[in-house]
C-alpha positions in Angstrom: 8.1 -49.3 -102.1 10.3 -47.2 -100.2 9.0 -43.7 -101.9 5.2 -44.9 -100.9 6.7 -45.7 -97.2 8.3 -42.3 -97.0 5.0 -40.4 -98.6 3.3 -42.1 -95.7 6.0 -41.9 -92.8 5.5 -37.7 -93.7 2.1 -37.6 -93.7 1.7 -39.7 -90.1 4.7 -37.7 -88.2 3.3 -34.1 -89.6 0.2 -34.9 -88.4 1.2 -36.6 -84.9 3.7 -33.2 -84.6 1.0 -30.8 -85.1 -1.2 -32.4 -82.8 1.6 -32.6 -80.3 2.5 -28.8 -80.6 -0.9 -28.1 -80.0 -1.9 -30.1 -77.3 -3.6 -33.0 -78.2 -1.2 -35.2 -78.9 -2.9 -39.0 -80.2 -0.3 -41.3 -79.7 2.2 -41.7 -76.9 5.7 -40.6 -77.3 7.5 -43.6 -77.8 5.3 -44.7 -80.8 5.7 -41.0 -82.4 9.4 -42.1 -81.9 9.4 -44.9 -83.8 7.7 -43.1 -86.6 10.3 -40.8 -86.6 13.5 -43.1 -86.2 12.0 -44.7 -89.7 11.4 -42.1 -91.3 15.0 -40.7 -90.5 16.7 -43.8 -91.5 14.9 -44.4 -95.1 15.2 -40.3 -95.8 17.7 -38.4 -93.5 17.3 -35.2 -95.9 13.1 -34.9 -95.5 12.0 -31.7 -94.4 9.5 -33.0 -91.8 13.0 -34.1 -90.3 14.5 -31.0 -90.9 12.0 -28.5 -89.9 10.9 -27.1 -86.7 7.7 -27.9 -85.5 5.0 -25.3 -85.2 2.0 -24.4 -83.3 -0.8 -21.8 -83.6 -3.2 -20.3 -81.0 -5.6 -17.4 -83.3 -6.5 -14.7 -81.3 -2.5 -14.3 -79.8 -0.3 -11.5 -80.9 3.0 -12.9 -83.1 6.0 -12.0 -81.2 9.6 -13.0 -82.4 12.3 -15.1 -80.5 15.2 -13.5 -79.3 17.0 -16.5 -79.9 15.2 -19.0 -82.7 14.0 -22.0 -80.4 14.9 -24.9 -82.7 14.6 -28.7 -82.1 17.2 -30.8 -81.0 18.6 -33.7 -82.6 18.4 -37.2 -80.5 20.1 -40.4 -79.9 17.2 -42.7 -79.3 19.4 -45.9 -77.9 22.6 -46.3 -76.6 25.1 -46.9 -79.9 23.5 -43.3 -81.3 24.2 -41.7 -78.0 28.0 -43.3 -78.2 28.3 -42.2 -81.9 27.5 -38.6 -80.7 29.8 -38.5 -77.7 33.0 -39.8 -79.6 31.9 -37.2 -82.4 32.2 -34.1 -80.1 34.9 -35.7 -77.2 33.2 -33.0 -74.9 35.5 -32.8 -71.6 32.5 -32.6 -69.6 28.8 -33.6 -70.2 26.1 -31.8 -68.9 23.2 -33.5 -68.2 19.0 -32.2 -67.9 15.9 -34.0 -67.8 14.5 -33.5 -70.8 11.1 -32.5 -69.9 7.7 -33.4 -70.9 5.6 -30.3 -71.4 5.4 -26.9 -73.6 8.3 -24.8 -74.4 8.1 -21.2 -73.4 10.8 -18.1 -73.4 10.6 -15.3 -71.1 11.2 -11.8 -72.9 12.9 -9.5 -70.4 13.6 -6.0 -70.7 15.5 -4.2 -68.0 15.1 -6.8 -65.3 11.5 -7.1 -65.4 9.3 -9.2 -67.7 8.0 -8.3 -70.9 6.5 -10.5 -72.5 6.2 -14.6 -72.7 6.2 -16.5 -76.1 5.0 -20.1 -77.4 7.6 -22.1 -79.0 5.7 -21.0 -82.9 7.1 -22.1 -85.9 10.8 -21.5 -84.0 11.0 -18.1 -84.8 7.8 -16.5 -84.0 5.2 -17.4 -81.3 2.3 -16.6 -79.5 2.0 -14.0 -76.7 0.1 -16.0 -73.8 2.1 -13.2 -71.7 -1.3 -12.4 -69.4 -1.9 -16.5 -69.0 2.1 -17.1 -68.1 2.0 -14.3 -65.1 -0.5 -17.0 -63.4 1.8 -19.8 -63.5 4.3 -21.0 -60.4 7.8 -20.3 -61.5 7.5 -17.5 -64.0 9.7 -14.5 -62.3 8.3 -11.1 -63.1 10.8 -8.9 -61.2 14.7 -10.0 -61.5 16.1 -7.2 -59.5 18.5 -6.3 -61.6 19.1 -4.6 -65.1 19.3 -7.1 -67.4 17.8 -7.6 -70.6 17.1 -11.3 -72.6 15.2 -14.6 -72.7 14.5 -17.6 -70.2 13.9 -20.8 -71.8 11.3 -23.1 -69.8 9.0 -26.2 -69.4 5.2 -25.5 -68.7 5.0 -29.0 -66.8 1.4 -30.1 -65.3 2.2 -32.0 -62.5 1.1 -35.6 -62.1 -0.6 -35.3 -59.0 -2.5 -32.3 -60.6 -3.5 -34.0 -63.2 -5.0 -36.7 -61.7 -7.1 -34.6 -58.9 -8.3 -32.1 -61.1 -7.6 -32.9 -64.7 -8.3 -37.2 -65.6 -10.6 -36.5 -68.4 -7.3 -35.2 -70.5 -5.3 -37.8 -72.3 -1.8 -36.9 -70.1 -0.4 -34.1 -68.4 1.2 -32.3 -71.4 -2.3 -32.1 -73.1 -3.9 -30.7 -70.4 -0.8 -28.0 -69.8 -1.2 -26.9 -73.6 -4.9 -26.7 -73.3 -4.7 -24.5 -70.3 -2.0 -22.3 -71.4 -3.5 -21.1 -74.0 -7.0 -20.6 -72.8 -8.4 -16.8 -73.4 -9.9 -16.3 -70.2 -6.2 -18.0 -67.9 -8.6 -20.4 -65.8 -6.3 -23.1 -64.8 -2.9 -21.4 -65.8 -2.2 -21.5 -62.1 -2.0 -25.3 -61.9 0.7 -25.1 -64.1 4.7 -24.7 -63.3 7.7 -23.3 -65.1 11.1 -24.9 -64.9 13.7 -23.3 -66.7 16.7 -24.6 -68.6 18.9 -22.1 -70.3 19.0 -18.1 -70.5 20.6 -15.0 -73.4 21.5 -12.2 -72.8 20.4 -9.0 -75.7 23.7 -8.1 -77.6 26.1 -10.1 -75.4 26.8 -13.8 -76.1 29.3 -13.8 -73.8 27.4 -12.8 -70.6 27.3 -16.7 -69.9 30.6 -18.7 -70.7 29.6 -22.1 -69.2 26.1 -23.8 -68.7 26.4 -24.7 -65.5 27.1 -20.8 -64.8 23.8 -20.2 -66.4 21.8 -22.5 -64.0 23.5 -21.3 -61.3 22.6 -17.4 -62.6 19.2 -18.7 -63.1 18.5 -20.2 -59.9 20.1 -16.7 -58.0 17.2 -14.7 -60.0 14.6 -17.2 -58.5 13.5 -19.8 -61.1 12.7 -23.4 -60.8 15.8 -25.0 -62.7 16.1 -28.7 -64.2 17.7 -31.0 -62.5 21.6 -30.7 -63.8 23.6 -33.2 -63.6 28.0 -33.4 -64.8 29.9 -36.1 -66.0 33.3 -36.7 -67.2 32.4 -39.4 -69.7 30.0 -40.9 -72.1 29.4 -43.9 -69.8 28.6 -42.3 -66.7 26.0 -40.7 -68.6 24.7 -44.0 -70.0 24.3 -45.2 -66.5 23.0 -42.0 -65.3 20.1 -42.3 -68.2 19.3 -46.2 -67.2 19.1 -44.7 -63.3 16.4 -42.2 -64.4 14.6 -44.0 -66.7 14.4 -46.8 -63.9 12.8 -44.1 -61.4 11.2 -42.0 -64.2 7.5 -42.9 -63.1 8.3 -41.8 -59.1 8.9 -38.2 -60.5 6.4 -35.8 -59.9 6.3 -34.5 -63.6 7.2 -36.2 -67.0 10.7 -36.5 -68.9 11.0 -38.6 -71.9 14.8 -38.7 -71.5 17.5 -36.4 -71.1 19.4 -33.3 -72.7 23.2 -33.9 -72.7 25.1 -30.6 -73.5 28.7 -29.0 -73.9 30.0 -27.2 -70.8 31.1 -24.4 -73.1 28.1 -21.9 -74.0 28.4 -21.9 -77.5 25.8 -19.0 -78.7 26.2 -19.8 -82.6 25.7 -23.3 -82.3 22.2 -22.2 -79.6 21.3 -20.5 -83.1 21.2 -23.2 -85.4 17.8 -25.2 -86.3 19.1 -27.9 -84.6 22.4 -27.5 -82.6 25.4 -29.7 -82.7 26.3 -29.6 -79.1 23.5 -30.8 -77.4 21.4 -33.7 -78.2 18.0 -35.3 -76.5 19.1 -39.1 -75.6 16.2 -40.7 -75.3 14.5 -43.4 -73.4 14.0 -46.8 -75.1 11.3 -47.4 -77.7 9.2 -49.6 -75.3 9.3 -53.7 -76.0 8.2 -56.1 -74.5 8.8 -60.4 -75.4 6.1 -62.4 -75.8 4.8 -66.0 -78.3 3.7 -66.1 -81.5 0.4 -67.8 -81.3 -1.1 -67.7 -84.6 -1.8 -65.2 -87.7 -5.2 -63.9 -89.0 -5.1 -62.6 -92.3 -6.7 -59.7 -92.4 -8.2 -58.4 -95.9 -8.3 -55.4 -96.9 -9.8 -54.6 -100.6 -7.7 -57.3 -102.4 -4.7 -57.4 -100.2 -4.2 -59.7 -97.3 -1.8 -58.7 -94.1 -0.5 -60.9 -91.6 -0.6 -59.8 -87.8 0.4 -62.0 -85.1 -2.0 -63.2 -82.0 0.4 -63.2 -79.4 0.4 -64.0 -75.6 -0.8 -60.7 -74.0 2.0 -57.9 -72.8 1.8 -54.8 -71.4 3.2 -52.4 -73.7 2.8 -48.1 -73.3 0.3 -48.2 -70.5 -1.9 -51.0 -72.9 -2.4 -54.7 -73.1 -1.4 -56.2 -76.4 -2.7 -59.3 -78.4 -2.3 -58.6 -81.7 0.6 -57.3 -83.5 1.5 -56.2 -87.0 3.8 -58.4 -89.3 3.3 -56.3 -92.4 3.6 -58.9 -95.5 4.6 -62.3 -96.1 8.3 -61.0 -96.6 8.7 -60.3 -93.1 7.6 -63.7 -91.9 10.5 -65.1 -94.4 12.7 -62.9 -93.3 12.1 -63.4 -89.8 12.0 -66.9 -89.9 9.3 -66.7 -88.0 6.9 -70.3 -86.8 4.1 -70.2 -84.3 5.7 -71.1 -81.1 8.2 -68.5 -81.5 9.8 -66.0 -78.6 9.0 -62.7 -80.2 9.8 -58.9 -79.9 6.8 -56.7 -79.4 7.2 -53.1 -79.9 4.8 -50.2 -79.8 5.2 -48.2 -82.7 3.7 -45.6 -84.9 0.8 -47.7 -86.2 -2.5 -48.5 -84.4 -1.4 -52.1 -84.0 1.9 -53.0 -82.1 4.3 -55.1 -84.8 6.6 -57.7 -84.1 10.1 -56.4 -84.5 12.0 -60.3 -84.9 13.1 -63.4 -83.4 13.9 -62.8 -79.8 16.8 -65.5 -79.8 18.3 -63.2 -83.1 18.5 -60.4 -80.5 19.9 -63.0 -77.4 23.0 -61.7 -76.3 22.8 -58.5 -79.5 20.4 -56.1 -77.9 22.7 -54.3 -75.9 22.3 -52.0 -72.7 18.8 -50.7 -74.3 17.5 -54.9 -74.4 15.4 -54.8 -70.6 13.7 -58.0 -71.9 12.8 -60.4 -69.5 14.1 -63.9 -69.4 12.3 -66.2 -71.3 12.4 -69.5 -72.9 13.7 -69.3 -76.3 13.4 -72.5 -78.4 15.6 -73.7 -81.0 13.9 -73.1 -84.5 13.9 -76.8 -85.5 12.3 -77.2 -81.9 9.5 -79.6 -82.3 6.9 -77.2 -80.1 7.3 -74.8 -83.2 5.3 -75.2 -86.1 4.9 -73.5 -89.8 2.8 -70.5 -90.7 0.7 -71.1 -93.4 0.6 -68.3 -96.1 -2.9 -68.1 -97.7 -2.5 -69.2 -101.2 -6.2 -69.0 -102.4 -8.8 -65.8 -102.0 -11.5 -66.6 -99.5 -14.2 -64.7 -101.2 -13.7 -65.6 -105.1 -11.3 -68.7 -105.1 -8.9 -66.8 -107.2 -5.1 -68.2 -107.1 -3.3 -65.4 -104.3 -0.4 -63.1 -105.7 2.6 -63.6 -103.2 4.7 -60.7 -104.2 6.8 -60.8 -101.4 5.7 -57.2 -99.9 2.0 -57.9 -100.6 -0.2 -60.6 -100.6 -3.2 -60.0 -102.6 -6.1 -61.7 -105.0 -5.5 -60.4 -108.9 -9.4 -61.2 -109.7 -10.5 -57.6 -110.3 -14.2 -59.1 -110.7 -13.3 -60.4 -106.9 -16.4 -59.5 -104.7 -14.8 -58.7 -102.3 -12.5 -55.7 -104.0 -15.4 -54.5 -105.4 -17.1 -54.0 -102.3 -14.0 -52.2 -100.9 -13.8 -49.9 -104.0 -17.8 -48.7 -103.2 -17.2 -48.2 -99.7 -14.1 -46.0 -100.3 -15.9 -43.9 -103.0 -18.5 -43.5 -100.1 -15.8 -42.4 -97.4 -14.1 -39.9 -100.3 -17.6 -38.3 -100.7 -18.4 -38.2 -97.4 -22.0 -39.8 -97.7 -22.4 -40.7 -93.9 -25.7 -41.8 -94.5 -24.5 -44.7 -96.6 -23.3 -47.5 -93.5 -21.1 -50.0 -94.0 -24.2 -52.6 -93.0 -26.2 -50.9 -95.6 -23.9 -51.0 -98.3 -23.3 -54.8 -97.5 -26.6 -56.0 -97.8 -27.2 -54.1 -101.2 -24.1 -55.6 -102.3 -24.6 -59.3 -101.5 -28.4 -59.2 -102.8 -26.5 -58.2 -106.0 -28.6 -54.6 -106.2 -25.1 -53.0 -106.3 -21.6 -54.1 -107.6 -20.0 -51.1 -109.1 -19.7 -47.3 -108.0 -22.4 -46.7 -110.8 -24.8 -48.5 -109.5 -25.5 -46.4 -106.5 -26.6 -43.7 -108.4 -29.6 -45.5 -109.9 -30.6 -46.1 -106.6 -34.6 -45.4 -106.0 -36.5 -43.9 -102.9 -39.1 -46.7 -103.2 -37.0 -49.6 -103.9 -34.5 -48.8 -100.6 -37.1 -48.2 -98.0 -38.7 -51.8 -99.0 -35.4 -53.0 -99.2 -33.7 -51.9 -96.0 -36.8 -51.3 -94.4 -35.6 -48.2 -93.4 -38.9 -46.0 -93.7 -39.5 -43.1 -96.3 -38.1 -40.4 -95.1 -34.4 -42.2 -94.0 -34.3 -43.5 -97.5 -35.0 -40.2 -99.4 -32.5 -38.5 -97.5 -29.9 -41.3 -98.6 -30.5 -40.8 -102.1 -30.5 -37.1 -101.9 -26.8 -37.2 -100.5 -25.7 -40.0 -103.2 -26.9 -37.7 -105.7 -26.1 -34.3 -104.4 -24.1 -32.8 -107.7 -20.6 -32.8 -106.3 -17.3 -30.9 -108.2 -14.5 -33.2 -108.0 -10.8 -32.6 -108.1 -9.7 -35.1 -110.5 -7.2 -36.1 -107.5 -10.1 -36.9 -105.4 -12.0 -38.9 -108.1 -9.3 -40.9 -108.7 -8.9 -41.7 -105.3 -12.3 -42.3 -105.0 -11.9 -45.4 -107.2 -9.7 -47.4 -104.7 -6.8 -48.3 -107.0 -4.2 -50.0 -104.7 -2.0 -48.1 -102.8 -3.0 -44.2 -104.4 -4.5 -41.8 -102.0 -5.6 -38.1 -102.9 -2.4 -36.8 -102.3 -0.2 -39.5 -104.7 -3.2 -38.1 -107.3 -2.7 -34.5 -106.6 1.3 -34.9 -107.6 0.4 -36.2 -110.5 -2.1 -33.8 -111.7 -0.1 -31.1 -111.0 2.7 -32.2 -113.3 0.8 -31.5 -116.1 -1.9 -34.8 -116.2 -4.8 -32.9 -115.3 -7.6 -34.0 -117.5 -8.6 -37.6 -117.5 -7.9 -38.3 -120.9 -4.1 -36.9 -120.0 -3.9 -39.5 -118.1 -5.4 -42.9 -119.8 -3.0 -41.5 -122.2 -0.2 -41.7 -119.9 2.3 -44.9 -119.9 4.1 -46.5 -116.7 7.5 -44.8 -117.8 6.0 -41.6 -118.4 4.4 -41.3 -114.6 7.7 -42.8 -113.1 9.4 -40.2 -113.6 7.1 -37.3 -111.6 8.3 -36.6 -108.4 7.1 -39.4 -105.6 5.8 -41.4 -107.8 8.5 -44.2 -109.2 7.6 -47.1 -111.1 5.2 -49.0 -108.7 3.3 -46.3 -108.0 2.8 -45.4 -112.2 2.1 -49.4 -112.7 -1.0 -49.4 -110.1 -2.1 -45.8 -111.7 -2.3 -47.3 -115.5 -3.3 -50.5 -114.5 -5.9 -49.4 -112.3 -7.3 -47.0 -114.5 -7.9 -49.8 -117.2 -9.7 -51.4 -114.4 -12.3 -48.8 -113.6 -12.9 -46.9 -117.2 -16.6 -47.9 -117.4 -17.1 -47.5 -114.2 -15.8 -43.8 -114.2 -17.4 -43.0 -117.5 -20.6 -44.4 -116.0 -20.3 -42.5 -112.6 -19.8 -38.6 -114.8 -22.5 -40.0 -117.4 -24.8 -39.8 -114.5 -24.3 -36.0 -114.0 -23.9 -35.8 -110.8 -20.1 -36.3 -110.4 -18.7 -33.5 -112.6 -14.4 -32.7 -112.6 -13.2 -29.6 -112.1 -12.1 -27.6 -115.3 -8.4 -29.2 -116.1 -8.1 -25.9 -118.3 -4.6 -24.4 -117.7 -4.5 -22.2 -115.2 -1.9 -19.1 -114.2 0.3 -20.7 -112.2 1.0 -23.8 -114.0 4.3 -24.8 -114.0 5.4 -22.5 -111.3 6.3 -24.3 -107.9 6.0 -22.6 -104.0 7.5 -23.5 -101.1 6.6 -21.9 -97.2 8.8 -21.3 -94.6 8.3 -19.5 -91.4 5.2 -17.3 -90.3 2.6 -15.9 -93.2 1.4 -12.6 -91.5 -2.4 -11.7 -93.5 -3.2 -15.5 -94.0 -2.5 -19.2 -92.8 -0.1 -21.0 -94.7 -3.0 -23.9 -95.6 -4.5 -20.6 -97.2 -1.7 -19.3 -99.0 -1.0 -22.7 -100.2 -4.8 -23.7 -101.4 -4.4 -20.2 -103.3 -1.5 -21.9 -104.8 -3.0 -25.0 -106.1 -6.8 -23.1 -106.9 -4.1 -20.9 -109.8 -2.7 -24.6 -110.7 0.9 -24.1 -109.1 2.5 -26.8 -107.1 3.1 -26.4 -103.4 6.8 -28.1 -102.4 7.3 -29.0 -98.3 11.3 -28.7 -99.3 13.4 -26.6 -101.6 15.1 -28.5 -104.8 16.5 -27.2 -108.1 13.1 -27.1 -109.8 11.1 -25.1 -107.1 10.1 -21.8 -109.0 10.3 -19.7 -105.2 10.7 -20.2 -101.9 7.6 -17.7 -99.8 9.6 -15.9 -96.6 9.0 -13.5 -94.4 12.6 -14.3 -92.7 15.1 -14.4 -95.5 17.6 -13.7 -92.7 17.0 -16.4 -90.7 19.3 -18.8 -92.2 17.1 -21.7 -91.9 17.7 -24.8 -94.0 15.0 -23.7 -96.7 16.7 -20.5 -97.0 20.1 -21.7 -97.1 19.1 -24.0 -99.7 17.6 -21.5 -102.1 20.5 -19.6 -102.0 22.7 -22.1 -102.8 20.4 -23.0 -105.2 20.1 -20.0 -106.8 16.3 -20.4 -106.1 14.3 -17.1 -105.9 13.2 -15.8 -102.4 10.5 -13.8 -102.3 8.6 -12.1 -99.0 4.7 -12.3 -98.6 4.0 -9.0 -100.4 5.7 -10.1 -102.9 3.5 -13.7 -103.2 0.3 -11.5 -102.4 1.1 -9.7 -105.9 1.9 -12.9 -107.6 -1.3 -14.7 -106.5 -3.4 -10.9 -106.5 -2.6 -10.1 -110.0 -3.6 -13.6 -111.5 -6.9 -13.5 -109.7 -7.6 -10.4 -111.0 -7.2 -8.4 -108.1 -3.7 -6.7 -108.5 
């Protein structure tokens, strides 16, 4: 399961990032944090951990960093932050807010200002030069002759936000949206704090940090707040002193940098530096009781979440939290009754992290819980959760797998309801409601995918009552002739746990044609990449499942695959880093997949290239395919590659 988990962790904390780098960031910090602390402990080596986060504003020049602005690593609780400290045994710590906003550098040349990047991709950014000159705190003029970058903070301040800006989901979205407006309206509510300076050509200029705030505040910039400390502890109590005053500030932190005295300007150049590290603020929790747990259903699978006594948890009031699967309860020990920790993770519902008398006295300096009465598990006030054991809709005898609960009936109404609704969502047939599907399903008019397309105009505007016109328009869309990947038509199908992207893998590897693949055994797909042999079981055994229902959805020629012919670049593999110049990356790599290549997010022995424009920059792609032996090649290079294949080179 852990493969599956890890797919998933990916997809959810790319997404979350980009939205974050460009401003709209949809959850708070502290759940992306808990996405991210998962992801790191089931796959340290993923490149969505490795990588630097990226942003893109079109219509911006592309500038390059003086200095690559890479991400730091962090200690998100106290024994990580300890770990770190003993690690390095720095002399002296300084200490920064971390702030809350949207990384800039300053480009100067000569003294005066020459230009103003975004953070980018971490090497190159976008010039919002004419937007940053509007903003408090960015110094055009240093009166003096010196020549390198400012690193800053574009903060919106709270006070700001609330008077001018309340329709924007915090301050950091609305300082992103701003900045990078084309017209500057609003740059001027935003301020620039600055943290850390380079000089061109000399990385000795600065010796010491706090030299270089001191430097930085002589030229005239707002600084962070900088803090020193001889030990690891006084910084522990230093971060729970903030993080009690934190919401009195007039900006937003999530935590704080701690750094080494000592300037170190080859360590400033790595993706993520050694000497410096972002210790976080605690994932929020809160204690509450375990009231009861719904089952919720899902296709054929049932998930347990908790109805809990409400908390306040990340600025909302909980109820309900997520318990995952039956294992959990087990492992938990978990009875209704019980004092429970709620945190506020990545998903949309909170989840129960255990047993708040397993963490009494455990939790360490991080554990603010409040006091609570915690009974005795054989307390009589505690009583049993019962585990479903039969399916509500068919009567079928429940599988209790351990990790999934779930009714085995495939003739279960209820999972074939589920499987038309998600063929509906693939295809994007808005006009086909969940209501309306439901009603056409329990009057029996529908119970396969199939059935849909013998739909009739006459028959669903007597039937719904929905008039003429609404129904003709319905069945148009059902049967609009559609081209399916056969990723996307397998998806369509909604075999347990395989998504369009699971699909796409497995295409790629060679299993392109649907025959390929009903031809295909569990041991065979276990051993593509990302798949493993849970993943292959529920592909075979789902396939069985659905063959005349497929058969009877392309019979109706209106679903048609695309061609699984072989194509130029099959068998080759590509894998991005860095800024594309004449295209987008999403381009370059659906120009990929169109030729039937793979696209890789991480460089391993098999990948055929590795697509750079920055073979220099000694990122952890590039240092990878070196010491793989993997061939780099620049975007000309991948423009001739791709060009010649289509015909055009």
């Amino acid at each position: 399961m852990n493969d599956i988990r890890i797919a998933e962790l990916e997809r959810l904390v790319s997404g979350y990032q980009a939205s974050y780098y460009n401003g709209e960031a949809e959850i708070p910090d502290a759940e992306f944090d808990g996405l991210w602390d998962e992801l790191k402990r089931l796959a340290p080596d993923s490149p969505v951990i490795t990588r630097v986060g990226a942003d893109s504003a079109d219509g911006f020049a592309k500038e390059r960093h003086l200095i690559p602005m890479g991400s730091q690593d962090k200690a998100s609780n106290v024994a990580e932050f300890r770990e770190w400290a003993e690690k390095l045994a720095l002399p002296l710590f300084i200490v920064q807010y971390k702030l809350d906003g949207a990384s800039l550098e300053l480009q100067y040349k000569n003294g005066r200002l020459a230009r103003v990047l975004t953070r980018g991709d971490g090497v190159i950014g976008d010039d919002i030069s004419a937007n940053a000159r509007r903003m408090k705190g960015v110094v055009d003029d240093l009166n003096m002759d010196w020549s390198g970058g400012v690193r800053g903070e574009v903060l919106m301040f709270r006070e700001i936000w609330r008077a001018k800006y309340p329709d924007k989901a915090n301050c950091r979205n609305a300082a992103n949206g701003l900045m990078r407006r084309k017209d500057g309206q609003g740059c001027e509510d935003l301020t620039l704090i600055v943290y850390d300076a380079s000089t061109s050509g000399d990385d000795t200029y600065f010796d010491t940090e706090t030299g270089k705030i001191a430097w930085l505040r002589e030229r005239g910039f707002t600084v962070s707040e900088t803090r020193e400390f001889a030990g690891a502890e006084d910084v522990i109590s230093y971060r729970n002193e903030v993080a009690a005053k934190r919401m009195s500030l007039p900006f937003d932190i999530d935590g704080l940098v701690v750094k080494d005295n000592k300037t170190d300007m080859d360590d400033l150049r790595r993706a993520r530096p050694e000497r410096q590290i972002a210790f976080k603020f605690e994932l929020e929790q809160a204690l509450s009781v375990l009231r009861q747990v719904e089952w919720s259903e899902s296709g054929s699978t049932y998930t347990p979440i908790g109805i809990v006594d409400p908390v306040s948890l990340a600025g909302t009031t909980v109820k309900r939290a997520n318990l995952c699967n039956p294992d959990m309860i087990r492992d938990m020990n978990l009875r209704l009754g019980s004092t429970v920790i709620v945190v506020k993770r990545g998903e949309i519902i909170p989840k129960i992290e255990g047993r708040a008398d397993c963490f009494n006295g455990e939790a360490g300096e991080d554990s603010k819980l409040p006091d609570m009465p915690l009974f005795n598990q054989d307390s009589e006030q505690l009583s049993t959760i019962e585990i479903p054991s039969v399916c509500g809709t068919c009567g079928a005898a429940l599988v209790d797998a351990g990790t999934r609960l779930y009714c085995p009936n495939t003739a279960c109404p209820k999972r074939l309801l589920h499987r038309i609704k998600k063929w509906v969502n693939v295809l994007d047939i808005r006009e086909a409601g969940k209501k309306t599907l439901e009603q056409l399903f329990n009057k029996g008019r529908i119970r396969r995918i199939s059935d849909l397309y013998t739909l009739e105009t006459s028959e669903l505007a007597a039937f719904e009552r929905m008039g003429e016109l609404s129904a003709s328009k319905l069945i148009h869309n059902i049967r609009a002739p559609r081209t399916l990947s056969l990723a996307d038509f397998i998806a369509g199908f909604d075999i347990e746990g395989i998504g369009s992207l699971t699909m796409e893998n497995i295409t790629q590897a060679g299993y392109n044609s649907l025959e390929k693949l009903r031809a295909a055994g569990v041991e065979e797909l276990s051993g593509i990449f990302g798949a493993g042999e849970i993943t292959a079981r529920a592909i075979v055994e789902g396939l069985k499942e659905t063959a005349d229902d497929m058969d009877a959805v392309l019979k109706t020629g209106f679903i048609k695959l695309a061609s699984g012919v072989q194509l130029p670049l099959a068998g080759k593999s590509f894998c991005f880093t860095g800024e594309l110049r004449t295209m987008k990356r999403d381009d370059a790599e659906a120009r990929v997949k169109e030729l039937g290549g793979l696209v890789k997010p991480s460089v391993t022995k098999l990948l055929s290239y590795l697509v750079t424009n920055t073979p220099e920059s000694g990122s952890s792609k590039n240092r990878n395919a070196l010491k793989l032996g993997i061939k780099i090649i620049n975007e000309d290079e991948f423009l001739k590659i791709t060009g010649a294949v289509n015909g055009e080179g």
